[in-house]
C-alpha positions as a Python dict, from the first residue, in 0.01 Angstrom:
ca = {
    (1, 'X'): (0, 0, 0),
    (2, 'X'): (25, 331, -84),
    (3, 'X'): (368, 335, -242),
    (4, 'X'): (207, 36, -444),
    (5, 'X'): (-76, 245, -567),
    (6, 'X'): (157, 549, -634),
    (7, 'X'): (446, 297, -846),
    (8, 'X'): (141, 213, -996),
    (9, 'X'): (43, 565, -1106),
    (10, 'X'): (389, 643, -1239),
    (11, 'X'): (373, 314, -1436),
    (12, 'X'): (60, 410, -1605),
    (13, 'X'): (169, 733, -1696),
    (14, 'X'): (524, 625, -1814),
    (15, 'X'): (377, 336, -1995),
    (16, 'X'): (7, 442, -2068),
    (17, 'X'): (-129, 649, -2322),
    (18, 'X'): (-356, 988, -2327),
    (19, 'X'): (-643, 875, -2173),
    (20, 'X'): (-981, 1112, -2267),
    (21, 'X'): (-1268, 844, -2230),
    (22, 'X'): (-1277, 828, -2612),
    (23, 'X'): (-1436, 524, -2591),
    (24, 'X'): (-1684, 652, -2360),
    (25, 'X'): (-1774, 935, -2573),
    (26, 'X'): (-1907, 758, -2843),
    (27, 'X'): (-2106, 514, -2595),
    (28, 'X'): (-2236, 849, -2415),
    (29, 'X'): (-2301, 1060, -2788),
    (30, 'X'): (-2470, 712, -2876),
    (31, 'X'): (-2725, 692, -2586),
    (32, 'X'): (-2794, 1083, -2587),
    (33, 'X'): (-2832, 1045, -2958),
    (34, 'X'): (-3118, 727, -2901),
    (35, 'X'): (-3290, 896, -2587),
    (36, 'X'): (-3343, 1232, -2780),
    (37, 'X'): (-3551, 1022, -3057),
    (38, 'X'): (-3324, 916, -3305),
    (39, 'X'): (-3206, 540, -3393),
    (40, 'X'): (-2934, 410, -3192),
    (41, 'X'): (-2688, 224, -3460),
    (42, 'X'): (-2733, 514, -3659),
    (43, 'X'): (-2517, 761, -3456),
    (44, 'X'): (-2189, 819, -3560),
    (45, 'X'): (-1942, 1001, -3365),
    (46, 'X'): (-1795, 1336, -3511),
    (47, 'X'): (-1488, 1348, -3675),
    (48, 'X'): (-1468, 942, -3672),
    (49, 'X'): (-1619, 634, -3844),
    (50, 'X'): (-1746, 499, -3527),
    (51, 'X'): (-2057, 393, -3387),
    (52, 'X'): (-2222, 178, -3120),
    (53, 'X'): (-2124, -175, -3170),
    (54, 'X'): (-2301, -358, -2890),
    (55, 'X'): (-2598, -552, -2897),
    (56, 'X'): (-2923, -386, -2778),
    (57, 'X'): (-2914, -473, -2382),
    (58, 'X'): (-2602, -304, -2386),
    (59, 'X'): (-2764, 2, -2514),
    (60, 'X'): (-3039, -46, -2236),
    (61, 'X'): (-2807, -105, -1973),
    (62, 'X'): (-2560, 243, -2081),
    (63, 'X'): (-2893, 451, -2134),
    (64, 'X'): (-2911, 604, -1774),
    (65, 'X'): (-2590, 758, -1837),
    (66, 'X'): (-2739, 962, -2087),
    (67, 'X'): (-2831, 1204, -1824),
    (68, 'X'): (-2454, 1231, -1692),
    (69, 'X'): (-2206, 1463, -1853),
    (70, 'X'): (-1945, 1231, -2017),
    (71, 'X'): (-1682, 1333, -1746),
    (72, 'X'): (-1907, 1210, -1454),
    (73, 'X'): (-2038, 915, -1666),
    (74, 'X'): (-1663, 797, -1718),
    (75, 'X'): (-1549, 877, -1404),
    (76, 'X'): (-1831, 610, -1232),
    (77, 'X'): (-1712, 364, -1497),
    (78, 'X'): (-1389, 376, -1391),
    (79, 'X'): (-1434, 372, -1011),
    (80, 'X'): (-1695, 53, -1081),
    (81, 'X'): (-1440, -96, -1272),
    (82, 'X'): (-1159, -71, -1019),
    (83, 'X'): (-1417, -214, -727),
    (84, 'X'): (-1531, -489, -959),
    (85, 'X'): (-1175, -588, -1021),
    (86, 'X'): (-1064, -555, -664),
    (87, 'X'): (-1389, -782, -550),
    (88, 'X'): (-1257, -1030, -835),
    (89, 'X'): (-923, -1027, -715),
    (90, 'X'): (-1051, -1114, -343),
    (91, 'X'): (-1256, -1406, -463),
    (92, 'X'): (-944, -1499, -695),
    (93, 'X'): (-677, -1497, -450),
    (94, 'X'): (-852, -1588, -144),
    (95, 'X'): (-787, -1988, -175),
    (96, 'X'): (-409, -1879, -226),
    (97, 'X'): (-371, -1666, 51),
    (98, 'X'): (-567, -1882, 308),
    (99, 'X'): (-373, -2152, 224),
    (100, 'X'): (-16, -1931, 281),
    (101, 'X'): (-158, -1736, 593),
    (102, 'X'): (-161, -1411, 442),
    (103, 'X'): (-429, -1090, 529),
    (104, 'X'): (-666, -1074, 228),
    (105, 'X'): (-764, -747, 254),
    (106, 'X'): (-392, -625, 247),
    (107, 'X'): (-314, -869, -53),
    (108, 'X'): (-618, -709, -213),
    (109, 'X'): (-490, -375, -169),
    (110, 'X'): (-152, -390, -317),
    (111, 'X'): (-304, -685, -589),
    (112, 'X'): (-576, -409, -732),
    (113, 'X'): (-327, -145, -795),
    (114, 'X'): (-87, -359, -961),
    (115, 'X'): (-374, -530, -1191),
    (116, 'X'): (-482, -175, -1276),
    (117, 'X'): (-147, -47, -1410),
    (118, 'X'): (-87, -330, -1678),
    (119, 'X'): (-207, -254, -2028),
    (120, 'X'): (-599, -424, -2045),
    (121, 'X'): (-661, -248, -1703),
    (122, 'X'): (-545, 116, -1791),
    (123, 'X'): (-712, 101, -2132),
    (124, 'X'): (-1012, -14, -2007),
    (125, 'X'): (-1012, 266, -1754),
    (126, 'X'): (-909, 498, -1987),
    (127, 'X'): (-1132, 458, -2270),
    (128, 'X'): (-1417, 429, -2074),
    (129, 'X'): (-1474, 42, -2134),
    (130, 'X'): (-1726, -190, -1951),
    (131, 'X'): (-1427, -522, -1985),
    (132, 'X'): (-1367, -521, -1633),
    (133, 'X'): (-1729, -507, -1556),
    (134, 'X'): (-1761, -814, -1759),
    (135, 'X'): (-1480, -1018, -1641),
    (136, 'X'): (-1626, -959, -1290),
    (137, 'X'): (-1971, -1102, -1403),
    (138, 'X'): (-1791, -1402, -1573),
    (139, 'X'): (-1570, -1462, -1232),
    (140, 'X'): (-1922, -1437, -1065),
    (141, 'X'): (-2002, -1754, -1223),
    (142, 'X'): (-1647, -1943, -1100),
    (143, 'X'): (-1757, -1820, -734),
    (144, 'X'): (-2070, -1954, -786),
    (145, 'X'): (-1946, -2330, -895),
    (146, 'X'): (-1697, -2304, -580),
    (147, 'X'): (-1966, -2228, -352),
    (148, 'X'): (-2200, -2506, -470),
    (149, 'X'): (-1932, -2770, -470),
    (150, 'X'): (-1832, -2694, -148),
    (151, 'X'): (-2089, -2518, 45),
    (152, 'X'): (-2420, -2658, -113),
    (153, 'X'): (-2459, -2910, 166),
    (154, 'X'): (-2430, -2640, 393),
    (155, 'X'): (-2719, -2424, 277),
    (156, 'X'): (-2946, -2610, 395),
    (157, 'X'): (-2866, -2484, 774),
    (158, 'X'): (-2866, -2122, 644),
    (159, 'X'): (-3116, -1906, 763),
    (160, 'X'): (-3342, -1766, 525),
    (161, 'X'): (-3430, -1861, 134),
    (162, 'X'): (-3227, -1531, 3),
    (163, 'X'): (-2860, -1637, 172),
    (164, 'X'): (-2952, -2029, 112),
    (165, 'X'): (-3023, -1951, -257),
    (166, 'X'): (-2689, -1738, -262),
    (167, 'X'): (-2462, -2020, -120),
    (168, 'X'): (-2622, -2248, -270),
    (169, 'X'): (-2461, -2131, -648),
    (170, 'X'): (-2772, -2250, -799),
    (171, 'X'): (-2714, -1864, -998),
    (172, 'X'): (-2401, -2013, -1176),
    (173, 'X'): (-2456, -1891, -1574),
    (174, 'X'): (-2637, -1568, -1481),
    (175, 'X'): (-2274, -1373, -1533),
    (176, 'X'): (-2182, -1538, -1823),
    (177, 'X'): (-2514, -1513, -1972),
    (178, 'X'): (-2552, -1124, -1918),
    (179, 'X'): (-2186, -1085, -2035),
    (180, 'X'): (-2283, -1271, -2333),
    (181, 'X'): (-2583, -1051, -2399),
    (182, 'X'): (-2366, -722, -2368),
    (183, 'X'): (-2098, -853, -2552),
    (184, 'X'): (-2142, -1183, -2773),
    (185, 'X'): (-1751, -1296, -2695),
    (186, 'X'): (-1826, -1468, -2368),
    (187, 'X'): (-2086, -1707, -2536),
    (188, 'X'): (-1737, -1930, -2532),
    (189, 'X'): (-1757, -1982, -2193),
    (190, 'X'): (-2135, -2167, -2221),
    (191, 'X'): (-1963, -2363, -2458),
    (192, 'X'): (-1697, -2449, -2234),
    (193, 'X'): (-1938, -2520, -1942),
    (194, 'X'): (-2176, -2761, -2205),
    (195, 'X'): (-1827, -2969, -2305),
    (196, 'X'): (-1743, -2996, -1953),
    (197, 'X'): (-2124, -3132, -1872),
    (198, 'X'): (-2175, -2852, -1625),
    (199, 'X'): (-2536, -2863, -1754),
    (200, 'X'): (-2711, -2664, -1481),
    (201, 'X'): (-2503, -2344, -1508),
    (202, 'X'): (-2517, -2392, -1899),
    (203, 'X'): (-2893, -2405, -1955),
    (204, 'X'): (-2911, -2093, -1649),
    (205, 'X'): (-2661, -1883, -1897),
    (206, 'X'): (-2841, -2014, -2216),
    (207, 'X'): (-3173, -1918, -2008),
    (208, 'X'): (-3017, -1609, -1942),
    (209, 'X'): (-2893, -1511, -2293),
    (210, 'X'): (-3243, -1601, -2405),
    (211, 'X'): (-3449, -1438, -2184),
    (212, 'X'): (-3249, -1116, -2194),
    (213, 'X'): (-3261, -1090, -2554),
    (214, 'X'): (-3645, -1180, -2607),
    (215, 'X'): (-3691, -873, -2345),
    (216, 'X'): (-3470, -674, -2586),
    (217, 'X'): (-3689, -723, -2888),
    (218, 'X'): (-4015, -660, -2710),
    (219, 'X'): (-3870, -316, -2535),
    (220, 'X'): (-3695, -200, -2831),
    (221, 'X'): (-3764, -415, -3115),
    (222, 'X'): (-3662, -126, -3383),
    (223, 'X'): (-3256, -134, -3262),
    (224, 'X'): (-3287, -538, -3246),
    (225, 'X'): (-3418, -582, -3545),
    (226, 'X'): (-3134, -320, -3709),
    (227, 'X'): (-2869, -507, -3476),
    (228, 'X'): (-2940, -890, -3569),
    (229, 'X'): (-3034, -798, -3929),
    (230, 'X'): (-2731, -610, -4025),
    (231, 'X'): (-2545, -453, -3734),
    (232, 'X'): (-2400, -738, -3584),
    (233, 'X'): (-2216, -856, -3991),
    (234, 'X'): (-2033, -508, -4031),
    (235, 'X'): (-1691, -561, -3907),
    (236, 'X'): (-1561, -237, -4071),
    (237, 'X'): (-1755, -100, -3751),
    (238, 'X'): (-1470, -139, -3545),
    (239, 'X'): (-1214, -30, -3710),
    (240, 'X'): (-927, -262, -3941),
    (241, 'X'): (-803, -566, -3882),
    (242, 'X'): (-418, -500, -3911),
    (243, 'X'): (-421, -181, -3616),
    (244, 'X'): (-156, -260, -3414),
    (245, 'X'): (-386, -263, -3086),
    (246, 'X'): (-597, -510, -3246),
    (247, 'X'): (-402, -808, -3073),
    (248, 'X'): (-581, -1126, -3195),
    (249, 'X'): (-491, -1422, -3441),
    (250, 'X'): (-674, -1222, -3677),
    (251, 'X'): (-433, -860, -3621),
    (252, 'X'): (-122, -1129, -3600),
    (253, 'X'): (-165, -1242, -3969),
    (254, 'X'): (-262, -921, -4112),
    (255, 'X'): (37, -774, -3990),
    (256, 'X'): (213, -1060, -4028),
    (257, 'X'): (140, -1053, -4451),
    (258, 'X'): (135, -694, -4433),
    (259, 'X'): (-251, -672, -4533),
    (260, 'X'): (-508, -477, -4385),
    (261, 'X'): (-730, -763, -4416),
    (262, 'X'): (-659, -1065, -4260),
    (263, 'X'): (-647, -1418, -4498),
    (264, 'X'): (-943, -1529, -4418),
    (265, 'X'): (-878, -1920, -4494),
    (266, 'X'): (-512, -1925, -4303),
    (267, 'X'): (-730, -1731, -3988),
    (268, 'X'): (-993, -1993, -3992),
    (269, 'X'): (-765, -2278, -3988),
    (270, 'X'): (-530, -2180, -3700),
    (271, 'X'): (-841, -2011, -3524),
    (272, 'X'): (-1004, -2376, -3489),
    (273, 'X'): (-702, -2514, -3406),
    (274, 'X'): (-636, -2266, -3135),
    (275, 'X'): (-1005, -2299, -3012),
    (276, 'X'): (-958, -2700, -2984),
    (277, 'X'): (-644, -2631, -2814),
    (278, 'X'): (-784, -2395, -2575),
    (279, 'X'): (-1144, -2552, -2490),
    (280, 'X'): (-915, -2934, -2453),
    (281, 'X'): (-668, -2735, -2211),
    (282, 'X'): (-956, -2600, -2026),
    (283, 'X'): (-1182, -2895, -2001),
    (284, 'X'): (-835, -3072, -1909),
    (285, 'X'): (-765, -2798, -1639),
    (286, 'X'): (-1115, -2871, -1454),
    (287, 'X'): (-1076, -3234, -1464),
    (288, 'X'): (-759, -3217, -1287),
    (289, 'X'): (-938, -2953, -1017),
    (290, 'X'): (-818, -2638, -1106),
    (291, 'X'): (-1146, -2448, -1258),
    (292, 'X'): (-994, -2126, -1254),
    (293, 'X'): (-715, -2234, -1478),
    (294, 'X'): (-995, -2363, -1721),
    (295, 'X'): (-1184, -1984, -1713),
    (296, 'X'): (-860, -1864, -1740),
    (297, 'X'): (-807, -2053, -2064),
    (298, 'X'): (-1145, -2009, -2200),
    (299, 'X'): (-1075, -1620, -2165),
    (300, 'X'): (-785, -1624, -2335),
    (301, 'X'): (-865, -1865, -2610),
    (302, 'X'): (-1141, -1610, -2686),
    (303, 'X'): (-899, -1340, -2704),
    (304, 'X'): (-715, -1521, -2959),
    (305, 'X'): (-959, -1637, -3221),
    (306, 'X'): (-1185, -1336, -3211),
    (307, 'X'): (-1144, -1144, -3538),
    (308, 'X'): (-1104, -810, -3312),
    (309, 'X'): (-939, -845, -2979),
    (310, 'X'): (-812, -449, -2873),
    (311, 'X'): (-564, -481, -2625),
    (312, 'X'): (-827, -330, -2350),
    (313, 'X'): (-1007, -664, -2432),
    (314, 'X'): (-703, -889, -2286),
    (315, 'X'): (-803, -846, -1912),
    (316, 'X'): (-765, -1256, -1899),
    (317, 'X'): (-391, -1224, -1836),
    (318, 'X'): (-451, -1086, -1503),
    (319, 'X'): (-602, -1465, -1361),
    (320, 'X'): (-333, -1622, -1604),
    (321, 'X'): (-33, -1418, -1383),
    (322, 'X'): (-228, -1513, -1024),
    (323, 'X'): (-258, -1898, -1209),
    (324, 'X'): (157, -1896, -1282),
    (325, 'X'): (234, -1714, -970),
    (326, 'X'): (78, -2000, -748),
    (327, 'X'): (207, -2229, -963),
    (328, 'X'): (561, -2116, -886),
    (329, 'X'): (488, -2125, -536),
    (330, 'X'): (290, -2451, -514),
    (331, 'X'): (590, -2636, -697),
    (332, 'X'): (836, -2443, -417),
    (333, 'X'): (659, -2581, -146),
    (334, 'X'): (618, -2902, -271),
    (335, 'X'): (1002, -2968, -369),
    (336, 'X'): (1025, -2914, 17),
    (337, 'X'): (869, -3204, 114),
    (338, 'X'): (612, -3204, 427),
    (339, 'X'): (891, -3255, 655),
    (340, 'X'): (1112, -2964, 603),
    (341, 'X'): (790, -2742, 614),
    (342, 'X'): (740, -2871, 949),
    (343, 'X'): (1068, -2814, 1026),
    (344, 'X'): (1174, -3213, 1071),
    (345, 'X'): (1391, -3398, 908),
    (346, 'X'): (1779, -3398, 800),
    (347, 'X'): (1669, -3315, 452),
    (348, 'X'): (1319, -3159, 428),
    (349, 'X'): (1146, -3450, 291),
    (350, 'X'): (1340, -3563, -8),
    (351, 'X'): (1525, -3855, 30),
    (352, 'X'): (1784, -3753, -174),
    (353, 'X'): (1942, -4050, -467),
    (354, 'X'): (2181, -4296, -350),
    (355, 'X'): (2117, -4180, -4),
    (356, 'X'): (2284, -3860, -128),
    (357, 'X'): (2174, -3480, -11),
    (358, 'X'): (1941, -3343, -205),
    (359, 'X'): (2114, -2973, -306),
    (360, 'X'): (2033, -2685, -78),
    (361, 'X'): (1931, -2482, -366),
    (362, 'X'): (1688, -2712, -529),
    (363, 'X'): (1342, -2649, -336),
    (364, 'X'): (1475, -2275, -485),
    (365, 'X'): (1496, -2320, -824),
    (366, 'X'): (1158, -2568, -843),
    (367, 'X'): (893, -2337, -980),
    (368, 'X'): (1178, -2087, -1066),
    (369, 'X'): (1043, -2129, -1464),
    (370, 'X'): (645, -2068, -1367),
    (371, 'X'): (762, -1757, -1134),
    (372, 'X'): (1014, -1598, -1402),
    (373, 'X'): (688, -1647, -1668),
    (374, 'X'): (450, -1478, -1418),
    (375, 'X'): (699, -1148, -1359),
    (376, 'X'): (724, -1178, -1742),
    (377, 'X'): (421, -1162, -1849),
    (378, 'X'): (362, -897, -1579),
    (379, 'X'): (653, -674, -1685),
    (380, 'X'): (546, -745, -2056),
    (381, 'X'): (179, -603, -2039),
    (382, 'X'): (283, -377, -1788),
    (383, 'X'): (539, -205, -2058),
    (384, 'X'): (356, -287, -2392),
    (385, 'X'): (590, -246, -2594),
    (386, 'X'): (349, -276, -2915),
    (387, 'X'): (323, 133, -2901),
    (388, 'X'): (645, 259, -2984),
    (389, 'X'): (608, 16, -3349),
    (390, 'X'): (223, 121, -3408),
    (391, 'X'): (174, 100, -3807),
    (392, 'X'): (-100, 185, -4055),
    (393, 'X'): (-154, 86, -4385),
    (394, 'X'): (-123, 209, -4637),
    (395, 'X'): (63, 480, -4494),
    (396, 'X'): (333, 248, -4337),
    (397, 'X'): (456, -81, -4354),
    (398, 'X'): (401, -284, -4031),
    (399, 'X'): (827, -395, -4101),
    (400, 'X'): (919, -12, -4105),
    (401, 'X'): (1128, -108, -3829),
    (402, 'X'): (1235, -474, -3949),
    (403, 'X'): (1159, -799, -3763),
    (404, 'X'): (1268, -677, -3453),
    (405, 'X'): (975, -391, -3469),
    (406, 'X'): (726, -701, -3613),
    (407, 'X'): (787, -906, -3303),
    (408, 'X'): (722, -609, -3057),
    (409, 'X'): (436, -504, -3263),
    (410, 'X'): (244, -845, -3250),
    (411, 'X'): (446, -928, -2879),
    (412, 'X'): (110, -949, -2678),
    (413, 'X'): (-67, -1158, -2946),
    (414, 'X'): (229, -1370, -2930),
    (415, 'X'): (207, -1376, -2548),
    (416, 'X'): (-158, -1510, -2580),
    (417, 'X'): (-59, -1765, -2770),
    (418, 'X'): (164, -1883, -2575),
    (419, 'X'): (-41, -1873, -2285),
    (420, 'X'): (-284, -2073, -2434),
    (421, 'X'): (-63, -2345, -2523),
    (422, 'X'): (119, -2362, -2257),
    (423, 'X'): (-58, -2244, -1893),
    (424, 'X'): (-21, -2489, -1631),
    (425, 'X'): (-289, -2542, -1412),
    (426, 'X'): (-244, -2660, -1006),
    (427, 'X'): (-418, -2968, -985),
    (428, 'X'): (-688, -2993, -700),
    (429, 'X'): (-636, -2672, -648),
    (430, 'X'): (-930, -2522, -741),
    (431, 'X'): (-1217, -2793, -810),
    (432, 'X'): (-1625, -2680, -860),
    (433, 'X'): (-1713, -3026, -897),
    (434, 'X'): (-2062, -3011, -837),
    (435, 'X'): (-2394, -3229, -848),
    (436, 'X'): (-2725, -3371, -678),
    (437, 'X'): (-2537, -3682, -585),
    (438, 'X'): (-2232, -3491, -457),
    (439, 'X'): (-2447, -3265, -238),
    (440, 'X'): (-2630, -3552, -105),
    (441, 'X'): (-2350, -3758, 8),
    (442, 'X'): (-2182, -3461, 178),
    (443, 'X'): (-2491, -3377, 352),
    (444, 'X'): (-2496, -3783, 458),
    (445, 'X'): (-2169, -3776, 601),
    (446, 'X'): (-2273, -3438, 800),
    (447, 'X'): (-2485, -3664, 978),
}
């Protein structure tokens, strides 16, 4: 574990960049700015353009910090970042490693490190962002539809209303409906949940989305007014659409036509198509039992058709490399046949053709192409190899270095993509099939 965590150290400083909190500054300038009187989306940070770009619960929720120097304040993000991520990864892998016999706690530990050195990890760390924070309260919600398909029978014979509530999942929607109120992205995922007719854990993040926002207006009605009125329309806030870590549809074909602004009419066309794709995929994913391939999708979908996606925004590649990993290893096991992974039978389980022998080499090579894409898309955000062929207009060309230079330049968006279009999911390997009539007829056959 510990030669993990330092490979994973070297990686990040071979392959990272400076890290100084920068993002974190401007939140922490922001906050000190709106606690010492003065309006919150009015700050600007010195020396840049930027200001605070989240909605007004954000602002809430980061306003303690204004008492923390920005060191300290960055440093707790980071280390409740990292536990968040390694409490994901726990809940994530668990159903793999249960199923293969392995320690979870060890997995975990060599799992976290390795998440943390690939490119959304280390800039989120780095800059000080809260994306890990909110992938952890969206995977909240996935536990939460795995414990009420399978354990909502059971909380009935829990003792006491807190743990029988808690079991139960009957919270599903309060992540993605507080992620959705700090950052409007994840308002996908209610989408996702109201085409797959999950309608409980829709109307609790709708609920949730609601409520939190009503509370906004009445507590500080002054920022939500200046946010929903005006704020929440100025895209220059963020910075241009063709920077090379902007890694969305949107950077691809601004880069692509050499433009600083994206065509707006070519964006909206693939974006739709992309978000059918995706949301189809994803509703296809669940119906086949595998719901963490379908938030996997979702996550990435929204990566791609958001007009600004920085590359410390892409933290859904880390489920979408556990998703191809098992996939790889699920196929494996299942070229096998049930008899050789017993250990019986002259030729593991696979009758062969013609009453031929099956090759030696063929339960091998099954799942080879879902395990080369998972240490490829590893290796790929782990390197990010968009850096070295960073471009501004008007100052440069984003083909300064030819087509070769393009493709690394736009390589994760491509990878996205990709990913969207083509992630397999492990059918019945993950299903949150849940309901009153479900619950009741496990509890009758409890009986």
């Amino acid at each position: 574990m510990a030669a993990v965590a330092f490979a994973a150290w070297l990686a990040i400083g071979a392959f990272g960049r400076p890290y100084n909190f920068f993002d974190m500054k401007i939140y922490h300038g922001a906050v000190v700015w709106w606690a010492s009187g003065h309006e919150l989306y009015e700050f600007i940070a010195p020396g840049t353009t930027l200001g605070f770009t989240y909605p007004p619960f954000g602002g809430l929720v980061m306003l303690p910090m204004a008492h923390l120097p920005v060191e300290l304040a960055g440093t707790v993000n980071a280390l409740a970042s990292i536990a968040a991520l390694a409490i994901v990864l726990a809940g994530l892998l668990r159903p793999i490693v249960d199923r293969l016999g392995w320690p979870l706690w060890y997995t975990v530990a060599i799992a976290t490190p390795l998440a943390v050195a690939i490119e959304p990890a280390r800039e989120t760390l780095g800059y000080g962002q809260v994306n890990l924070l909110l992938f952890a309260l969206i995977m909240a919600d996935l536990i939460g539809l795995r414990w009420r398909s399978r354990r909502g029978a059971d909380a009935a014979e829990t003792d006491g209303p807190l743990l029988r509530f808690v079991y139960s999942g009957a919270w599903a929607g309060v992540g993605i409906g507080l992620a959705t109120a700090v950052k409007l992205t994840p308002a996908l995922f209610i989408v996702y949940l109201m085409i797959t007719r999950q309608w409980r854990a829709a109307a609790t993040a709708v609920g949730t989305v609601v409520a939190v926002t009503i509370g906004s207006f009445a507590v500080v009605g002054t920022e939500s007014r200046a946010y929903f009125g005006g704020v929440l329309w100025q895209t220059e806030r963020v910075g241009a659409a063709d920077m090379t870590p902007n890694q969305s549809l949107a950077g691809l074909l601004a880069r692509l036509y050499d433009s600083i602004e994206t065509p707006g009419l070519l964006w909206l066309s693939f974006a739709v198509l992309m978000l059918a794709l995706g949301l189809s995929r994803a509703a296809n994913a669940r119906a086949d039992g595998d719901e963490l391939t379908a938030f996997t999708l979702v996550g990435l979908t929204t990566n791609v058709i958001s007009p600004i996606s920085w590359t410390h925004h892409l933290v859904w590649v880390i489920p979408a490399i556990i998703v191809l990993a098992d996939a790889a290893v699920r196929r494996r096991d299942a070229s096998r046949g049930p008899a050789q992974r017993s250990g019986q039978g002259q030729y593991g389980g696979l009758p062969g053709v013609n009453g031929l022998r099956p090759p030696i080499w063929y339960p091998t090579l099954t799942g080879l192409r879902h395990g080369v894409a998972a240490v490829g898309l590893y290796l790929l955000f782990l390197v990010s190899p968009i850096w070295p062929y960073e471009h501004q207009l008007p100052e440069v060309s984003h083909y300064q270095d030819g087509l070769f230079g393009a493709l690394m330049e736009n390589s994760l968006a491509l990878a996205l993509i990709v990913l969207v279009a083509a992630l397999p999911w492990r059918p019945g390997a993950e299903p949150a099939f849940y309901g009153d009539r479900v619950s009741r007829q496990a509890a009758l056959a409890r009986r």
